[in-house]
C-alpha positions in Angstrom: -20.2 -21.2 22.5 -21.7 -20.5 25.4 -25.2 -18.1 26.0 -23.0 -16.1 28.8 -20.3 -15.9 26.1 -22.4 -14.4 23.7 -24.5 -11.9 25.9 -21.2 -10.6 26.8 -19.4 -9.9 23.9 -22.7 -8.2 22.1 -23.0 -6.3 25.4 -19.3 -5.3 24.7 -19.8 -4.5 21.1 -22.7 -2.3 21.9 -20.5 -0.3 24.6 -17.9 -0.2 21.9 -20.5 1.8 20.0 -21.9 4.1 22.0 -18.3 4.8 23.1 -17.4 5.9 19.7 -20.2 7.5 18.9 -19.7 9.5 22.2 -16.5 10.1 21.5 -16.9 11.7 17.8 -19.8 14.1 19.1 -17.4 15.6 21.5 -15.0 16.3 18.8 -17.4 17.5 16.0 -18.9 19.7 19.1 -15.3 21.2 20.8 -13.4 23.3 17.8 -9.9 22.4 19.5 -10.4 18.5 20.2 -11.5 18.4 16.6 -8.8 19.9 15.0 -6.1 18.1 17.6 -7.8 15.1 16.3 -7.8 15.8 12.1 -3.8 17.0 12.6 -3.3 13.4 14.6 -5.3 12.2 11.5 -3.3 14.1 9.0 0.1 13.3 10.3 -0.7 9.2 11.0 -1.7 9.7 6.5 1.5 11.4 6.1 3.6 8.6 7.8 1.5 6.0 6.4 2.1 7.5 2.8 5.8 7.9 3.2 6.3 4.4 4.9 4.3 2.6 2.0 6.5 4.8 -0.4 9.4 3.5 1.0 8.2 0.0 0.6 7.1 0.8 -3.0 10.6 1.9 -3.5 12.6 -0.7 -1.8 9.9 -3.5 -3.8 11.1 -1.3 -7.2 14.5 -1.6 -6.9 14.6 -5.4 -5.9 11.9 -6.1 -8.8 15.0 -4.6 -11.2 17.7 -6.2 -9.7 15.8 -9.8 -10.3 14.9 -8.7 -14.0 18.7 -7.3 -14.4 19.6 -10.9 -13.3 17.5 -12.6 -15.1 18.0 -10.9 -18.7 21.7 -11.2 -18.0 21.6 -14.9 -17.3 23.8 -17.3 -19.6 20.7 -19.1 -22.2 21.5 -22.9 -22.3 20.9 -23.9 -25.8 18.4 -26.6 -24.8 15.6 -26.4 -22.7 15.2 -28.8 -19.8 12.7 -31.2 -20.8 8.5 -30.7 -19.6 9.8 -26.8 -19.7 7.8 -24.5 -22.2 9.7 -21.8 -24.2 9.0 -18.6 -24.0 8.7 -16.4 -27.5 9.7 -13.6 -25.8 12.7 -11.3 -27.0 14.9 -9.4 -25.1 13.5 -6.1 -26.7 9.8 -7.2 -25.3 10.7 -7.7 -22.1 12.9 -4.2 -22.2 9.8 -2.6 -23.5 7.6 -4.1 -20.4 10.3 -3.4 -18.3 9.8 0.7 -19.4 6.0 0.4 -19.7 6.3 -0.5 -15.9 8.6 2.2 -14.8 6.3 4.6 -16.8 3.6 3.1 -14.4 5.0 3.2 -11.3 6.5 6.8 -12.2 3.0 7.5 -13.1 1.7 6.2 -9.6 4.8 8.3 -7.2 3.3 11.6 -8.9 -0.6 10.7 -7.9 1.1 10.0 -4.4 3.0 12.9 -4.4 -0.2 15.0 -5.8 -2.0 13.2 -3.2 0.7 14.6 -0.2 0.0 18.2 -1.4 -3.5 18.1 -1.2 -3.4 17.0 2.1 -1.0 19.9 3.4 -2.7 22.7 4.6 
């Protein structure tokens, strides 16, 4: 790397610095930039939160599907050889199939306690 190279970009990460640091004064010291820029704050959360729900969702419902599949899947009475059995029951897996829904129900009610704290 070269010493021109590396003047440079610390020169640029200290003008990055002040420039942010400028630029949060000026909104903690003008009442309307400030609150323009906790609303932009606010709504880019909301989105955030309601896209990642979305994903949490669609992720939910394919995780299903594949376990639907899978449980419903015709057993072969012999294993394929170098496999290892599994000494799980259809009622285990049902029960860790409910233990996770109970979780992820669990985790869309913190999210949706965490989207009313943030409203005003």
């Amino acid at each position: 790397m070269n010493a021109d190279t590396v003047f440079q970009l610390i020169q640029q990460s200290l003008r990055v610095g002040v420039g942010f640091t400028t630029s949060i004064l000026e909104t903690l010291q003008d009442p309307q930039k400030r609150n323009q820029t906790f609303s932009e704050l606010q709504e880019e959360i909301t989105q955030k939160t309601a896209e990642w729900a979305k994903k949490g969702e669609i992720t939910e419902q394919e995780a299903r599907e594949f376990l639907d599949r899978w449980l419903n899947q015709p057993k072969s009475s012999k294993n394929p050889p170098g496999s290892t059995t599994t000494s799980k029951t259809k009622a285990d897996v049902n029960q860790e199939i409910q233990q996770l829904t109970e979780k992820i129900i669990t985790l869309r009610q913190e999210l949706e306690d965490l989207r009313q704290k943030k409203k005003p």
